[in-house]
Kinemage of the C-alpha trace (Angstrom):
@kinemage 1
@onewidth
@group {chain A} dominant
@subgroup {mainchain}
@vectorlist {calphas} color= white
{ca unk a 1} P 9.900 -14.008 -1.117
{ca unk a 2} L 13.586 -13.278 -2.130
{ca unk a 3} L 14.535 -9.853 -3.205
{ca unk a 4} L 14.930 -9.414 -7.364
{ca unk a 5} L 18.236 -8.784 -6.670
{ca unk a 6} L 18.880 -11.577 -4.680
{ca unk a 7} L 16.768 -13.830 -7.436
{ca unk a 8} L 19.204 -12.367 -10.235
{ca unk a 9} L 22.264 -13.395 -8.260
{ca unk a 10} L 20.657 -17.048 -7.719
{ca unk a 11} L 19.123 -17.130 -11.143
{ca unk a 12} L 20.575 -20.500 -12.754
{ca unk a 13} L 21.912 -19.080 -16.348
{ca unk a 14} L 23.701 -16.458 -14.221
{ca unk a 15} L 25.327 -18.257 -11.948
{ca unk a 16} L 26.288 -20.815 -15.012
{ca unk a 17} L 27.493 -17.353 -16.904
{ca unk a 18} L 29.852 -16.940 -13.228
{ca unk a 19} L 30.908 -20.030 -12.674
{ca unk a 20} L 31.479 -20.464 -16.435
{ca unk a 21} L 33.835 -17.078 -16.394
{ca unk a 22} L 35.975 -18.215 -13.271
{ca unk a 23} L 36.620 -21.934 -15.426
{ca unk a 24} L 37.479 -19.724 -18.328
{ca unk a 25} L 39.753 -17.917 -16.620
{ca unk a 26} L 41.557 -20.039 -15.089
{ca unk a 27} L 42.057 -22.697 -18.023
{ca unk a 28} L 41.976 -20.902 -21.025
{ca unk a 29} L 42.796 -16.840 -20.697
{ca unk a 30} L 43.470 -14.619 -17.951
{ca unk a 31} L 41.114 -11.807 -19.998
{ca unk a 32} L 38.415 -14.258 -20.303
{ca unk a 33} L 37.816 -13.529 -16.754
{ca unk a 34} L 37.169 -10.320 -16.536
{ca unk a 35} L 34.526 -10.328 -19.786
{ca unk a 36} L 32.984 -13.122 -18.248
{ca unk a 37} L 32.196 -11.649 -15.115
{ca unk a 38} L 30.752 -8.486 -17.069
{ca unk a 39} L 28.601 -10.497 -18.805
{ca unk a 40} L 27.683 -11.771 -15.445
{ca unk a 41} L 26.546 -8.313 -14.374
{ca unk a 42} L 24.729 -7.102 -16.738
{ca unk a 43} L 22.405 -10.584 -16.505
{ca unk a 44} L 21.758 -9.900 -13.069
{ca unk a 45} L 20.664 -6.703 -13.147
{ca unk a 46} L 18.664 -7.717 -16.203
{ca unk a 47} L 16.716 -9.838 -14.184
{ca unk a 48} L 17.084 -8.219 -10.906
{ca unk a 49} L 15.024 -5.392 -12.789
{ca unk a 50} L 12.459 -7.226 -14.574
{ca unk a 51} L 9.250 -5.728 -14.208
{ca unk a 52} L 6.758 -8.109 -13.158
{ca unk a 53} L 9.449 -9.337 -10.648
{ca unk a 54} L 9.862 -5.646 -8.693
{ca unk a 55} L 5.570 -5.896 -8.884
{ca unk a 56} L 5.281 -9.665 -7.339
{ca unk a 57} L 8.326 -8.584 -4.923
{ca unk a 58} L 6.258 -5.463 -3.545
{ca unk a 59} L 2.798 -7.087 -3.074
{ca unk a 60} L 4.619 -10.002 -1.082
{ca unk a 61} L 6.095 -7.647 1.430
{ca unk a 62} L 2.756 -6.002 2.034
{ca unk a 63} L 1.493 -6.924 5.332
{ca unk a 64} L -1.887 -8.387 6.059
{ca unk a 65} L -4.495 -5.413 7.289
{ca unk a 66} L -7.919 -5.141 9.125
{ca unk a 67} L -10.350 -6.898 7.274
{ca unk a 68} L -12.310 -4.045 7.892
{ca unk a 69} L -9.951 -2.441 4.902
{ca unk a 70} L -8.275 -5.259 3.506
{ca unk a 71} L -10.862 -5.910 1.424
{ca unk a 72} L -10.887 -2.152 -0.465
{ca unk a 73} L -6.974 -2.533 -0.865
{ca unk a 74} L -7.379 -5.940 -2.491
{ca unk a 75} L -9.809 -4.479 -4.617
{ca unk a 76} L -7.395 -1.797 -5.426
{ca unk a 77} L -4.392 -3.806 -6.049
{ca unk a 78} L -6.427 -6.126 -8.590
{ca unk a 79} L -7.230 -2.993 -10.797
{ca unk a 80} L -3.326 -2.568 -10.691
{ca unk a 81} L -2.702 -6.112 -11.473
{ca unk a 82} L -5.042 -5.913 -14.966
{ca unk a 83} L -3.592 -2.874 -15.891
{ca unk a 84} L 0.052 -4.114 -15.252
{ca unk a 85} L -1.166 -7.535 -17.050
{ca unk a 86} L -3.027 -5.879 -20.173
{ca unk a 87} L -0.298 -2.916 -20.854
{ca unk a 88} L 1.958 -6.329 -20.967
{ca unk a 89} L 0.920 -7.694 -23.869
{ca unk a 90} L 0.037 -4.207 -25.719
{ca unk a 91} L 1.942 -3.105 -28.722
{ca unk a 92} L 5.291 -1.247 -27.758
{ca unk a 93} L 3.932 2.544 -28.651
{ca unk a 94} L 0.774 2.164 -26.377
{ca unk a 95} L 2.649 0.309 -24.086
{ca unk a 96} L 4.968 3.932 -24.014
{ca unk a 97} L 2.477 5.889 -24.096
{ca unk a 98} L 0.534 4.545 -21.039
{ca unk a 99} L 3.307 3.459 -18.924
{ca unk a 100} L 3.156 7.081 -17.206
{ca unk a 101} L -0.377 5.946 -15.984
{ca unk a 102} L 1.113 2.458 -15.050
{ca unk a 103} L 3.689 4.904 -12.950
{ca unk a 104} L 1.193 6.398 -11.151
{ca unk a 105} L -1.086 3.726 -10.285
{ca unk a 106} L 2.051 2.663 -8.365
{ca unk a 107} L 2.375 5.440 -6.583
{ca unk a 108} L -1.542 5.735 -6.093
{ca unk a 109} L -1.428 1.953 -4.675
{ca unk a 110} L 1.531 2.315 -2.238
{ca unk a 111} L -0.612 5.437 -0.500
{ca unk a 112} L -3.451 3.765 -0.384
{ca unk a 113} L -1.507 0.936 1.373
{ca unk a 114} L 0.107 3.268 3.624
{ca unk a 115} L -3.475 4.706 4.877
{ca unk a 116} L -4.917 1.635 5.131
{ca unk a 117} L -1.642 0.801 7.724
{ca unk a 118} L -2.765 3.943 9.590
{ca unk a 119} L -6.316 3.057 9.771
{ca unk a 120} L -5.510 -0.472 10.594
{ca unk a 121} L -3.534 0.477 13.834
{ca unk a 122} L -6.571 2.616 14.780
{ca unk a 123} L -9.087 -0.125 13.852
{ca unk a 124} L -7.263 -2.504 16.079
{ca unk a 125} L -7.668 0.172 19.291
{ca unk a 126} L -11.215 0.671 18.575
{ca unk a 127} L -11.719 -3.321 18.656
{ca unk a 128} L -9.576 -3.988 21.980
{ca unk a 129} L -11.020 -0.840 23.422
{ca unk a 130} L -14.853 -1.889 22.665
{ca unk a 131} L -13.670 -5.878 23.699
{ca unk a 132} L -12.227 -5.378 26.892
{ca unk a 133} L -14.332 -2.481 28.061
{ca unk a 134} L -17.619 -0.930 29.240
{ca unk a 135} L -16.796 2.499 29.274
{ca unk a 136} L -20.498 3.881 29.728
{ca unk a 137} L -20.924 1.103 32.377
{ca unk a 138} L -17.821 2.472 33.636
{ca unk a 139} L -18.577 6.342 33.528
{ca unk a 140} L -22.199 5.641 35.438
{ca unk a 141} L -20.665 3.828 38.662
{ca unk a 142} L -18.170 6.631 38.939
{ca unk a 143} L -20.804 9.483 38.064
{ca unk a 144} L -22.795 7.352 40.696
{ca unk a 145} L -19.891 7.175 43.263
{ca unk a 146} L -19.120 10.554 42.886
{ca unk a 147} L -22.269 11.471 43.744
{ca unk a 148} L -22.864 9.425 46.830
{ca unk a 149} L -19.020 10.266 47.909
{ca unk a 150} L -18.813 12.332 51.097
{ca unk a 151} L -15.136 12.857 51.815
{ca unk a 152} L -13.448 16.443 49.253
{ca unk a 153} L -10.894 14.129 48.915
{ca unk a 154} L -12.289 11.132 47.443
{ca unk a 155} L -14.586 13.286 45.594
{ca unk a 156} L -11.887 14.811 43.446
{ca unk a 157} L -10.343 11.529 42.818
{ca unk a 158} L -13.654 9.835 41.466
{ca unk a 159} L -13.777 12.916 39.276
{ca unk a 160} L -10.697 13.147 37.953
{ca unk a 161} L -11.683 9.076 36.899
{ca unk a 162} L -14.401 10.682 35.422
{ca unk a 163} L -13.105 12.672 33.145
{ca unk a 164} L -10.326 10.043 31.870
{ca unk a 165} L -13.254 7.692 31.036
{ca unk a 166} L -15.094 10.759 29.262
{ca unk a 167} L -11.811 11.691 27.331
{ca unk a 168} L -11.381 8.295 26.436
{ca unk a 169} L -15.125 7.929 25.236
{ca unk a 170} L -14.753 11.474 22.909
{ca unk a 171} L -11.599 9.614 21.746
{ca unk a 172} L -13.280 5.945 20.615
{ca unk a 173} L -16.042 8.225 18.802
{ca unk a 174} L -13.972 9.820 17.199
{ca unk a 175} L -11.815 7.121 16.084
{ca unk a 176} L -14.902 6.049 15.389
{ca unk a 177} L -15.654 8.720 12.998
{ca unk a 178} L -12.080 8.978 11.447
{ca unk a 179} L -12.915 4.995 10.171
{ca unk a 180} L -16.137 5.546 8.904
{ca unk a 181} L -14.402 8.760 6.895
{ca unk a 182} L -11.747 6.939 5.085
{ca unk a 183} L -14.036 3.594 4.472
{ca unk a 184} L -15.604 5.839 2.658
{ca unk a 185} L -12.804 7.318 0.662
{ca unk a 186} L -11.777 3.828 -0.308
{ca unk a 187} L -14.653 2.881 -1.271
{ca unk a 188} L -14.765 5.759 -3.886
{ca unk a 189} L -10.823 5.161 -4.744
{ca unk a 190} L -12.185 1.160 -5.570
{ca unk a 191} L -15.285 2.613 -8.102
{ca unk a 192} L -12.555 5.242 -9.446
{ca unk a 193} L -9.586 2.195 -9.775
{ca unk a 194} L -12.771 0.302 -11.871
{ca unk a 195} L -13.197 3.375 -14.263
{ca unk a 196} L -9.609 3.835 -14.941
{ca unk a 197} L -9.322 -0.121 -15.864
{ca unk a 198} L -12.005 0.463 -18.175
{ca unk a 199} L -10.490 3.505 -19.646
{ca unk a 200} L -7.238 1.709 -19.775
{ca unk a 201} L -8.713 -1.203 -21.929
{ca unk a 202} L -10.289 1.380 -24.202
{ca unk a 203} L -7.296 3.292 -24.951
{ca unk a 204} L -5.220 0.351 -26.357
{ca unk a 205} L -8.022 -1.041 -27.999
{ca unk a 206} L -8.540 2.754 -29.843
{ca unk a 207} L -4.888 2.895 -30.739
{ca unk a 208} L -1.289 4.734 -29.977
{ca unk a 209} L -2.661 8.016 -31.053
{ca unk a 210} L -5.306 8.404 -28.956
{ca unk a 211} L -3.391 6.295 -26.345
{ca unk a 212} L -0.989 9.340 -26.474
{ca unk a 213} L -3.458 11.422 -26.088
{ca unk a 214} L -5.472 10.674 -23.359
{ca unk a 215} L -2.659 9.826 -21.586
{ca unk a 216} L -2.116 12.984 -19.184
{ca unk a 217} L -5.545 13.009 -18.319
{ca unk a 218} L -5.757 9.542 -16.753
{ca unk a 219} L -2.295 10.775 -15.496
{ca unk a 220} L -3.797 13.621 -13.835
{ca unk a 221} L -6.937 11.657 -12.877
{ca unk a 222} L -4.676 9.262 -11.008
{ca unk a 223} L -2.750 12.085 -9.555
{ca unk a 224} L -5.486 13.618 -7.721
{ca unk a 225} L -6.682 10.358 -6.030
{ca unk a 226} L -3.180 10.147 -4.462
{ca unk a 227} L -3.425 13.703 -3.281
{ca unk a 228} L -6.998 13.264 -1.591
{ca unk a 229} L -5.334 9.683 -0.083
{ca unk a 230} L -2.034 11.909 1.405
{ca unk a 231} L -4.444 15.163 2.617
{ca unk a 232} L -5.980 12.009 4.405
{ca unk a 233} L -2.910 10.735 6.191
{ca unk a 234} L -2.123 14.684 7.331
{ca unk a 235} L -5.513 14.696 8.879
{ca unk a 236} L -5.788 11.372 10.260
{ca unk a 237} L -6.643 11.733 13.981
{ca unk a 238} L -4.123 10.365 16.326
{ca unk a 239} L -5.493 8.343 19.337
């Protein structure tokens, strides 16, 4: 998907307004030009920074994840869509007064993105690792050759084998672990998008006033999902 900018520079009423200012230029006045091609400028970045074009631009340039979390970040990105769809077509002074939320649910999306990136690169070790390899079938034939082996020498070697395939199978668990951890976040984070929808809806059906002010609240509600989602990405384990 092109880039809003690049869609405001292709647009078809601005590149009529360009082409239009160039002709008028050329056959009519010099200073035609010049007002033209302002014009031209400020309908560009009119579109370029359309709203709902930025929002369909970012969710394109997502990448696909592990199913295994793909399906909590849909979830996720769907409360953000109905919130971005229903503050739309709100009146203009509870449209204001939630677009700090809107704000925030942006930022609260694009972490949980980011951790779900994390986890997927981790999610796609533990599958190769458990695919390709038999690590406890591994770890008894070398416990078992290290036992039977006569020569100091050879001994030490099987041993030192031994203790890769044990580092590697503390590793997997707790890879393991680190998964199970964060499904579990997201799951929460989906519940919590669900009950901010819903609170959402409520406020512009109650009104501006009270619009205004719940407004930090869910801001603040918002705001501490993010910071549990980045406390998560410091203490993701690295494998």
């Amino acid at each position: 998907m092109q880039s809003p900018f690049v869609t405001g520079l292709l647009h078809p009423l601005n590149m009529l307004m360009l082409v239009s200012a160039v002709f008028a230029g050329l056959l009519a006045a010099w200073w035609l030009f010049p007002i033209g091609l302002l014009l031209w400028v400020v309908m560009v970045a009119a579109v370029s920074r359309d709203p709902s074009l930025r929002f369909s631009h970012t969710m394109h340039q997502r990448k696909p994840l592990a199913q295994r979390f793909q399906r909590y970040f849909n979830r996720i990105e769907r409360s953000q869509i109905n919130i971005f769809n229903s503050l739309a077509s709100a009146p203009s002074r509870t449209r204001k007064a939630l677009r700090p939320v809107q704000e925030e649910l942006e930022v609260l999306t694009a972490r949980a993105y980011q951790l779900c990136q994390r986890m997927t690169a981790l999610e796609n070790y533990r599958l190769i690792t458990e695919s390709t390899s038999n690590l406890s079938g591994e770890l008894q034939l070398i416990s078992e050759a290290v036992d039977k082996a006569s020569d100091p020498l050879v001994k030490q070697e099987y041993e030192e084998s031994r203790r890769a395939v044990v580092e590697r199978i503390a590793k997997l668990k707790l890879a393991a672990s680190e998964l199970n951890r964060v499904e579990a976040q997201l799951l929460g984070l989906v519940n919590e998008m669900d009950g901010i929808v819903a609170e959402v809806v409520r406020l512009q059906a109650a009104g501006p006033e009270e619009a205004e002010r719940r407004a930090p609240d869910l801001v603040a509600r918002i705001q501490d999902q993010t910071a549990q989602l980045e406390a998560s990405q410091r203490e993701a384990v690295a494998v």
